[in-house]
N, C-alpha and C positions, 0 to 999 in steps of 0.2 A: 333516565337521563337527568343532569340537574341543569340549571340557567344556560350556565355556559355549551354545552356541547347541544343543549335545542338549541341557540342562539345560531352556533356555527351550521348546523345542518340546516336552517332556513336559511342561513346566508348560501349552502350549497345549491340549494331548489334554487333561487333566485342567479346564479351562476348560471344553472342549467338553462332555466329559460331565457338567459342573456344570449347564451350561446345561439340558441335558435334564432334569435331574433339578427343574429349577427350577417346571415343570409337574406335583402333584401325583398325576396317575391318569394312565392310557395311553388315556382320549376325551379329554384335553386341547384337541388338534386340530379335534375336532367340537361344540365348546360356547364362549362366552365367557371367557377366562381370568380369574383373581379379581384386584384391584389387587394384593395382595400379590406374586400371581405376578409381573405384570407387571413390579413392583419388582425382584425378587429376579433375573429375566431381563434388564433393563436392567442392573443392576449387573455382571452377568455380559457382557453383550455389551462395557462399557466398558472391565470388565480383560482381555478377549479382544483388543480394539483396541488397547491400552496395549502389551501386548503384542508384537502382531506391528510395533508399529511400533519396539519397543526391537530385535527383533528385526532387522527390516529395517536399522533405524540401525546396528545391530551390522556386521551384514555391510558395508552399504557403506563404515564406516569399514576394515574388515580388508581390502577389497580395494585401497579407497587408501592404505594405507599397505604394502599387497605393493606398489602399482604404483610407489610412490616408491622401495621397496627395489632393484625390477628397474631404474627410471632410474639410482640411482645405480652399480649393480655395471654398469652397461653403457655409466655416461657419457654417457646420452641427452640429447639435446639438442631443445627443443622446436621446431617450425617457427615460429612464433609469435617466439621469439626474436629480439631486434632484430639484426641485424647489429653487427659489434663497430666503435667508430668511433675517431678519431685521439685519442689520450690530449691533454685539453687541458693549461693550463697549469702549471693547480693540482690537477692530478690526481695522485697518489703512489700509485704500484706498491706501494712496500709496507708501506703503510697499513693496519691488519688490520681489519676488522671485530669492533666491539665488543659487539654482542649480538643479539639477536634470539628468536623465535619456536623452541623445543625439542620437534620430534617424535619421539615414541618410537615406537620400533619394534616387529614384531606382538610379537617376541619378547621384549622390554623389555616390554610391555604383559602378557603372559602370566604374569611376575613379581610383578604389582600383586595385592594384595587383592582379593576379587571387589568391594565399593563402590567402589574409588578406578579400576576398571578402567572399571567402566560409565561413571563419571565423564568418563574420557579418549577411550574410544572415542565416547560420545555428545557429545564436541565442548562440552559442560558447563564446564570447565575448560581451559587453554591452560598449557604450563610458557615459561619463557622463561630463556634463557641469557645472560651477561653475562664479560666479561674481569675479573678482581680482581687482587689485588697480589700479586707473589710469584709470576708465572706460574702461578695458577691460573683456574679456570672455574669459573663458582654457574651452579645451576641452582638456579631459586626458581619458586614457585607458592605463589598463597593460596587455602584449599580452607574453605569455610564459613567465613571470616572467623580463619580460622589461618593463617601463614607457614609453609611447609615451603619448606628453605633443606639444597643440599649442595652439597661443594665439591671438584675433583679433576682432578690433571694432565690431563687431556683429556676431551672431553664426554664419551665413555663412559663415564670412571671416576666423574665428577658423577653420569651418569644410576642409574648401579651404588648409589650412597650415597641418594641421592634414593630408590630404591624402598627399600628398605633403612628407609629412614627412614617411608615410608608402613605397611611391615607393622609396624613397631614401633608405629605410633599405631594400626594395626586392633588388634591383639594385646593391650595395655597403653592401655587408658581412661584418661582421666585422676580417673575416680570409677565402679569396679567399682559395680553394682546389680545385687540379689537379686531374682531373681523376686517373692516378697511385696513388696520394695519398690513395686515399681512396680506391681504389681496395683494395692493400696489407693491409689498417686494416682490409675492408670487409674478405680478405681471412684469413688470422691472425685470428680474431674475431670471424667471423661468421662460416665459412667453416671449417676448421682445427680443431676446438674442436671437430665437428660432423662429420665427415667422414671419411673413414679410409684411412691410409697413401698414399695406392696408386691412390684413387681418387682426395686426396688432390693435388697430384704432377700433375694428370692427369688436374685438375682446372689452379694451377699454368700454367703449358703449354699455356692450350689454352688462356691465358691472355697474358702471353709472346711472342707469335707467333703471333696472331691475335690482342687481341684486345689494348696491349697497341703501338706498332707501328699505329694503324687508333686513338685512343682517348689521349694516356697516358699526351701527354701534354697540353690538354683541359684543361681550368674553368669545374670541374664539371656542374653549372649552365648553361654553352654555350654547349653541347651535347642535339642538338633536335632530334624529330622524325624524319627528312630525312638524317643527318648524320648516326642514328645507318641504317635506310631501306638501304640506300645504301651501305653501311657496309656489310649488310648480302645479298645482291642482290649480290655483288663483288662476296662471296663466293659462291651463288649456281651458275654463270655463270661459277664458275673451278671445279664444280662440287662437293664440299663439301657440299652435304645437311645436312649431318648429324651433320657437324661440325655448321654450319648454326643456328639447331635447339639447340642446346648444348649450343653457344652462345647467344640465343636469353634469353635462362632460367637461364645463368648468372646474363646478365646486368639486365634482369629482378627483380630480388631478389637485388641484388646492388641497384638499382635506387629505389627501394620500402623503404631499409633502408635510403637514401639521403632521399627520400621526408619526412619517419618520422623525421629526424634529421633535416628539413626544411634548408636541404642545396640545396634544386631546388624547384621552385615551385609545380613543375607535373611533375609525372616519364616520359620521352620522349617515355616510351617502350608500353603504352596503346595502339594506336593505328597502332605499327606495325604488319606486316604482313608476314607470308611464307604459301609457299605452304606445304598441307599435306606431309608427309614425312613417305613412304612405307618402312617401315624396309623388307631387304635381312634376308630369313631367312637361307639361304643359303643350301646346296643337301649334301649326302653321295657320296663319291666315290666308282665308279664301281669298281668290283673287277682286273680289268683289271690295273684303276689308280692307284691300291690301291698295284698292284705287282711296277708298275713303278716306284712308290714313292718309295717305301723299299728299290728297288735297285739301285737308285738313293742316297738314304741317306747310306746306307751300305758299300756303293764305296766310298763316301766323306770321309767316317772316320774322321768327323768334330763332336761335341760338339753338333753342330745346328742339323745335320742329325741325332745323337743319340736321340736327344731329339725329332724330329716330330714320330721317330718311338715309342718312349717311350709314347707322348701325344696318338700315335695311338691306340695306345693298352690297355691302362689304361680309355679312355674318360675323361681323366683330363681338365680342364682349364688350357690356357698357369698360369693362374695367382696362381692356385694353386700348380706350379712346387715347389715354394721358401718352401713352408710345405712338404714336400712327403716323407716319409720315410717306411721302407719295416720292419716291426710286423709280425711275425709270418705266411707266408705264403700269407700275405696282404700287398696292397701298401695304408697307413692310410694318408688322406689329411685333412687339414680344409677348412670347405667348404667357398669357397670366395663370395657366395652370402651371405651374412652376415654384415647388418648394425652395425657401429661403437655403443660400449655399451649393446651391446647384450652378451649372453652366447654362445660364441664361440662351434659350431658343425664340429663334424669330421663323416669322411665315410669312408668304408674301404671299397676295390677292391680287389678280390683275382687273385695273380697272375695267367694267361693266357697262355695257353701251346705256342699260336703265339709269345708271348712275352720273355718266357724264349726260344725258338731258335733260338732270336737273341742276345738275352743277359742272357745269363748262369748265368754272375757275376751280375747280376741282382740290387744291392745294392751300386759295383763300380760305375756302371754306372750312378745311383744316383748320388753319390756323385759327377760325375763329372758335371754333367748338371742342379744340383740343384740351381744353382746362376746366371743363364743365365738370359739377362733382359725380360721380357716378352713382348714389343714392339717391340725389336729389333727382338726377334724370331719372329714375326707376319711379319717384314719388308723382312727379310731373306726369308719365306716361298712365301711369294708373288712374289718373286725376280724370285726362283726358278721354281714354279710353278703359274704362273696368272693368272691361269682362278680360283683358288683355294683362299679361304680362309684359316688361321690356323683353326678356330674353326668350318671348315669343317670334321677335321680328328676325332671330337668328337661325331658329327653326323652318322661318318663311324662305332664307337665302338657301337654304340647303334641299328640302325642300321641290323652290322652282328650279336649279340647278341642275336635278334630278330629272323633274318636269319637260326641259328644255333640251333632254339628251345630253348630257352633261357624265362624266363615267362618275362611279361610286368613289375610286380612288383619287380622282383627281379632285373630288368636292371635299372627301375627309381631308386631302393635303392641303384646300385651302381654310377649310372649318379649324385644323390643329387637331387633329383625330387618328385614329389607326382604321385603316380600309379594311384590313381583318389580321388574325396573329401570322402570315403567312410571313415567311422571311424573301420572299419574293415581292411582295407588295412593299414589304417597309425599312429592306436594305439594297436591293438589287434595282428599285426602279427608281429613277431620276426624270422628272416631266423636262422637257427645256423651256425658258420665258417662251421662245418662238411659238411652241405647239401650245401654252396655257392662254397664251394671248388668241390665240386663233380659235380656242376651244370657248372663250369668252363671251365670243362675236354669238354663241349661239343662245346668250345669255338676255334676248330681247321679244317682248311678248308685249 
């Protein structure tokens, strides 16, 4: 095997184990896998196949152009070949041939750039030769709607100037760009049409904080594979796995649009690497934590403290605080798992006898806590309490819900959940306010 085709098969291994890893727990196999999986597996199985078959293209063009090499050093003659016939009239011996079709050879090819090589050996591109004036020889090829033109005593020496002339356009862009540059169109461009505001800013961040301080004033081109490894080795040694794997599916998506806009030759992010990364699904608090907390928040008489007892009680997400408004006996939110473009869903909570005795005015208390940032309450809570996450107290509504005699179906409708894939539970059944309100009341411990 030479450079290239070991390069691709480790990039294959490293597909395979992606794949695996695309299944979050090891009963993957014995349960239904989640859409997301399935996503994330299908994407996996496509650049698996892209793959072997660049692969395969690869090889078969290396063997037809050894097998041309062996015809010509041995003068082979095909059987195929017509028999040779009587020269007619206007036939002229020696008449030279003016152009035609330019095959480089493996070893001419092994010269090229690694883009301009894939180009050639996957049949993508064709050069072609011609006679000029002056007894010379062009060899010309146009490569993305550019002219690449060399000229020289004999094909070889054309072919010689021709590659020559290709590493000069790998090497020398004709408009060097900085990492930061192209992040903020990627983010501008790519990310911000498609995702919704808070994810957008959440991207921005971690470009801000991580990755343009380690890249932003790089040649995009000069960013290899052990600059980002080490990059993201930095972050899991302080412990940021998660941030880790967030930035790795970044730069990833970045560097996929560079290499189609042939601003780098090869995305540097193929062959990196992190460890699996076990999401915390994190516990309900006991009721014991669960007095602490209130009393702790109730005493603060703080905005923050209003607000963890408000997320308690409702099972809201912090993100869904900035929606929340109180309808008729219900606290109505939209629901924040909701892809950008979609038909915006809301759910309604009916107020909770725990909840109205601490907040009577139940609607003030909205209004005062509805504009709080939702990191910052996540930063606050952690402060307070550290063995605790925020989006543990949503865990705790569900939970005592459960606790309380409360059914399965009626806590995921008000959680924003599927009670299970049954088309009974989650097209056929309709709670009424009357009967959620009344199932509420059992909501007091």
């Amino acid at each position: 095997m030479d450079k290239f085709e070991l390069e691709t098969f480790e990039q294959l291994l490293t597909l395979v184990d992606d794949l695996q890893s695309c299944f979050t727990d090891e009963d993957a196999y014995s349960r239904s896998p989640s859409p997301t999986e399935w996503r994330r597996a299908g994407r996996t199985v496509r650049a698996i196949t892209l793959t072997c078959h660049e692969l395969l293209g690869y090889a078969r063009a290396k063997r037809n152009i050894e097998t041309v090499l062996i015809r010509n050093q041995l003068h082979f003659v095909d059987d195929t070949t017509p028999p040779a016939t009587e020269p007619t009239a206007n036939f002229n011996p020696k008449k030279k041939k003016n152009g035609g079709e330019y095959k480089f050879s493996s070893k001419e090819i092994e010269k090229m750039p690694l883009f301009y090589k894939n180009l050639f050996v996957a049949g993508d591109v064709v050069a072609h030769w011609r006679n000029r004036s002056g007894g010379l020889i062009e060899i010309r090829c146009q490569i993305q709607g550019k002219k690449i033109t060399a000229s020289g005593k004999t094909k070889q020496a054309a072919a010689e100037k021709f590659i020559k002339k290709l590493n000069i356009e790998q090497t020398t862009p004709e408009k060097p760009i900085t990492f930061y540059e192209y992040a903020m169109q990627f983010l501008e461009t790519v990310k911000k049409p498609n995702v919704k505001a808070a994810t957008y800013v959440d991207y921005v961040t971690s470009f801000e904080k991580h990755l343009f301080p380690a890249f932003g004033e790089k040649r995009l081109s000069d960013i290899k594979q052990f600059d980002v490894q080490q990059h993201l080795n930095s972050l899991l040694e302080q412990g940021l796995s998660r941030s880790a794997q967030k930035q790795r599916q970044l730069l990833k998506s970045l560097f996929e649009y560079a290499e189609e806009d042939q601003l780098v030759s090869r995305s540097p992010m193929r062959l990196v690497k992190l460890p699996a990364h076990e999401t915390e699904n994190g516990a309900a608090l006991s009721k014991t934590e669960e007095t602490e907390l209130v009393e702790r928040c109730i005493t603060s008489a703080t905005r923050s403290g209003n607000a963890f007892v408000f997320l308690l009680y409702t099972g809201l997400r912090r993100s869904e605080l900035a929606t929340a408004r109180i309808e008729e006996g219900f606290v109505v939110v939209e629901n924040a798992k909701q892809r950008k473009g979609r038909r915006v869903k809301t759910r309604s909570i009916p107020l909770s006898p725990r909840l109205l005795k601490f907040f009577p005015n139940v609607e003030h208390t909205l209004e005062e806590i509805r504009d709080l940032y939702p990191n910052r309450l996540g930063r606050t809570f952690k402060e307070w309490f550290p063995s605790h996450h925020l989006h543990e107290l949503r865990h705790t509504f569900i939970t005592r819900c459960q606790e309380c005699g409360i059914s399965r179906e009626l806590t995921s409708l008000w959680a924003g959940h599927r009670a299970d894939n049954t088309m009974t539970s989650n097209v056929y059944t309709h709670f009424s306010a009357e009967f959620q309100k009344a199932e509420i009341l059992k909501f007091s411990y």
